[in-house]
C-alpha positions in Angstrom: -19.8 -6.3 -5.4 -16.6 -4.5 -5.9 -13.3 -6.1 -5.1 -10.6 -5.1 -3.7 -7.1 -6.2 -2.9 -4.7 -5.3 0.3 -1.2 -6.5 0.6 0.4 -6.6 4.3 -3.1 -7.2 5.2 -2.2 -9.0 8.5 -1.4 -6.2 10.5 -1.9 -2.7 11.6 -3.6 -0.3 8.6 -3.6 -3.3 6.1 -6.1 -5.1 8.5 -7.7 -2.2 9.4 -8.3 -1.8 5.6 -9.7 -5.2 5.2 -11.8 -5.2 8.1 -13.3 -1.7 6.9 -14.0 -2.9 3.3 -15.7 -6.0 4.4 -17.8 -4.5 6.9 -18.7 -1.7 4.0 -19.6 -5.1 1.6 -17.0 -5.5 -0.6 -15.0 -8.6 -1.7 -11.6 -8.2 0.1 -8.6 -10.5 -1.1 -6.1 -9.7 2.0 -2.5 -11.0 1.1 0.1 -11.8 4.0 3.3 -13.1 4.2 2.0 -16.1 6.2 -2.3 -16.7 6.4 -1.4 -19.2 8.5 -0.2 -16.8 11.3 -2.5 -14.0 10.8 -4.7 -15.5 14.0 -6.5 -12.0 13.8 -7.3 -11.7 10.2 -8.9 -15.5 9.7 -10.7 -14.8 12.8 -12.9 -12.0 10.4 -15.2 -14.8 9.1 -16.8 -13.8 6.3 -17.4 -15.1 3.1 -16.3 -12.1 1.0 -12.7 -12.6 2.5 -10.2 -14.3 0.7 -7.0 -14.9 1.7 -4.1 -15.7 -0.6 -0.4 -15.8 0.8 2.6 -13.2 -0.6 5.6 -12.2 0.4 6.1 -9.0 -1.8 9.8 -9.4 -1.6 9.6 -12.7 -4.2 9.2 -12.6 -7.4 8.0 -15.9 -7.3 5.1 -15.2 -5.2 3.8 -12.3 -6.5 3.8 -14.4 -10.0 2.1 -17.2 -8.1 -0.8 -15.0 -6.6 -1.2 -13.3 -10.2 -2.0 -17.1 -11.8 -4.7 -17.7 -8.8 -5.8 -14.5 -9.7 -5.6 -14.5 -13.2 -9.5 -14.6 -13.5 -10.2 -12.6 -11.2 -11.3 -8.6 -11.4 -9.7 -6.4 -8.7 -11.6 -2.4 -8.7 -8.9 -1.2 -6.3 -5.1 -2.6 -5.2 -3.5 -0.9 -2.1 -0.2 -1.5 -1.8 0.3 -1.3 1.7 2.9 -3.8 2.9 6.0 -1.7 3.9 9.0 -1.7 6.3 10.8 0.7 8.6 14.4 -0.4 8.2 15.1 0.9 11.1 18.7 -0.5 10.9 19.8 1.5 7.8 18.0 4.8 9.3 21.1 6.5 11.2 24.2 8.2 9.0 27.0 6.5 10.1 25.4 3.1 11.2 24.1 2.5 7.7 23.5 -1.5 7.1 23.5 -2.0 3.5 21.4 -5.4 3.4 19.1 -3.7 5.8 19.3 -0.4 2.9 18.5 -2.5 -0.3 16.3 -4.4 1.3 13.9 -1.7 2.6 14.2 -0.1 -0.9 12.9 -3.5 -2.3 10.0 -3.6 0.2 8.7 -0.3 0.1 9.2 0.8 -3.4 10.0 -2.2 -5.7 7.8 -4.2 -4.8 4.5 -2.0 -5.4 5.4 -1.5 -9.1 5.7 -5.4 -9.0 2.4 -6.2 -7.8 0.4 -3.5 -9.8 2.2 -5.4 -12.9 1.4 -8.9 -12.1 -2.3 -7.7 -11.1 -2.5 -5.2 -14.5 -5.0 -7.6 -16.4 -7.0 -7.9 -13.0 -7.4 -3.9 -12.4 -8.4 -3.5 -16.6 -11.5 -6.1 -15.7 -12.8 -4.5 -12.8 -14.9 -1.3 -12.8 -12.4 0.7 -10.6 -9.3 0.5 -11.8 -7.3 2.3 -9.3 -4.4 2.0 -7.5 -3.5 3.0 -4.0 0.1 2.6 -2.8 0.4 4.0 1.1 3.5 6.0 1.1 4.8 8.7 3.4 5.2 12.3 4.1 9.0 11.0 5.5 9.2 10.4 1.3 8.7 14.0 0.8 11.8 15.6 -0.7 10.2 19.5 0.3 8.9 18.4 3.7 12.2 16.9 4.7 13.9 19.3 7.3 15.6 16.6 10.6 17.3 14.8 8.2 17.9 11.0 9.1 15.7 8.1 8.4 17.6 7.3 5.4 16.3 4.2 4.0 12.6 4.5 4.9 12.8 8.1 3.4 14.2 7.3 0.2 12.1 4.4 -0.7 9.4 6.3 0.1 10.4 9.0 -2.0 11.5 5.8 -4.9 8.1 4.9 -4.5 6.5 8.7 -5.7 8.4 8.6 -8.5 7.5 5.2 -9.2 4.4 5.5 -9.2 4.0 8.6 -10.5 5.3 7.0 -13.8 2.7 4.3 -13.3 -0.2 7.3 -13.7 1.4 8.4 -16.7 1.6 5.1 -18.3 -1.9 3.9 -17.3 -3.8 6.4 -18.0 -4.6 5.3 -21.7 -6.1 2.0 -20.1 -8.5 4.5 -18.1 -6.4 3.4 -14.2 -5.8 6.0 -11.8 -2.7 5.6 -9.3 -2.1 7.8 -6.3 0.4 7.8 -3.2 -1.4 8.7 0.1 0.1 9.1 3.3 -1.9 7.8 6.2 -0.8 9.9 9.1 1.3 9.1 12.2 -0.8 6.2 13.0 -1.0 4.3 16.3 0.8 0.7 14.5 3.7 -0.9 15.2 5.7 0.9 12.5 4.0 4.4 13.9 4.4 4.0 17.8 1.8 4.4 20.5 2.6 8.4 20.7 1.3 8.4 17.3 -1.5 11.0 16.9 -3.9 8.5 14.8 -5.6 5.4 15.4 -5.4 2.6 12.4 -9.3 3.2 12.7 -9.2 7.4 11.9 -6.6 6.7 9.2 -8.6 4.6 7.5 -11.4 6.1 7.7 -10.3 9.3 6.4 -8.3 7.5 3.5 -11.2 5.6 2.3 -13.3 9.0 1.7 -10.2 10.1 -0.2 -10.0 6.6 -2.4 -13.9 7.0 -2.8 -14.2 10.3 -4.3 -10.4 9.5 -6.7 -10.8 10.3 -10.5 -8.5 11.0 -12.7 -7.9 14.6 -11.7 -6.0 12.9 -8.8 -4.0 10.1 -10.7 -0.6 11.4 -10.0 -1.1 13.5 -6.7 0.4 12.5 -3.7 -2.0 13.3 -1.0 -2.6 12.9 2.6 -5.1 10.9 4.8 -7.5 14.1 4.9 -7.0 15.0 1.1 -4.7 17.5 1.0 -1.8 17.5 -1.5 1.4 16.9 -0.1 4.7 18.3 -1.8 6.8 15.7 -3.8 
């Protein structure tokens, strides 16, 4: 049974994730900020769901779920939690707390996690790593402008973990960047043109057929290489 682990799992395309593995077989380890709160995520009984508590923006924690994990094998990590900062998107009205904290969220914090869960990924069968990023990241693509703090640590993020596909690829893990689509989430809107159901879908064929050909790429929800 392969395992795999989702952060932000409460909500939107991190549950959507977890309830799609589970209901495909897998072992799904679904971290949120607060299990206690996620009413809709315990209410997936199963017993191939495990869920573990993190708040990617503490060191601490991600430490902490890396010791309860430590014998554990993970075949896939998706990075998924994220923020809009929303608050630090408009030149002119630019919070700074708002600003460093969005960059932490979105594009620190992923390169945290995969590091705490590197033993984890070398044990299972896998070893690959998914971090959900967006086309608002790409540098080419970008032509309105605005959406400062979301767009750059999206774009921190690429780079990031574009590094990360150089570096582990001698220990045989592939890492990609995918963006989901304009999803129907709280983040994406109800105008969005996706549901959390399509995006998934479509993104899990992607992760399914990912080899190291891909390690690297950024690519959309359909496959398709998007610019950097």
């Amino acid at each position: 049974m392969p395992t795999v682990l989702v952060t932000g799992a409460n909500r939107g395309l991190g549950r959507e994730f977890v309830r799609q593995y589970l209901a495909d077989g897998w072992r799904v380890i679904a971290c949120c900020r607060a299990p206690e709160k996620a009413r809709e995520l315990k209410a997936m009984t199963s017993a191939n769901l495990l869920i573990k508590p993190l708040d990617v923006t503490s060191t601490d924690a991600i430490a902490a779920l890396a010791q309860a994990l430590r014998n554990d094998a993970i075949d896939l990590l998706i990075n998924n939690a994220g923020v809009a900062g929303r608050e630090a998107g408009e030149f002119g009205r630019i919070d700074a707390r708002t600003y460093a904290a969005t960059m932490f969220t979105n594009a620190i914090s992923p390169v945290l996690v995969t590091q705490a869960l590197l033993a984890n990924l070398e044990r299972g069968q896998g070893k690959t790593v998914v971090t959900i990023s967006s086309q608002l990241g790409s540098i080419a693509r970008n032509q309105t402008g605005g959406r400062y703090a979301y767009r750059s640590s999206k774009a921190a993020v690429n780079t990031a973990m574009k590094s990360l596909a150089i570096d582990l690829e001698p220990r045989g893990i592939n890492v990609v960047v995918m963006h989901p689509g304009w999803v129907r989430t709280d983040m994406g809107g109800s105008g969005a043109d996706l549901t959390p159901e399509a995006s998934v879908e479509g993104m899990r064929r992607v992760i399914a057929g990912l080899g190291p050909q891909q390690s690297g790429h950024f690519l959309n929800h359909d496959g398709q290489e998007i610019p950097w």
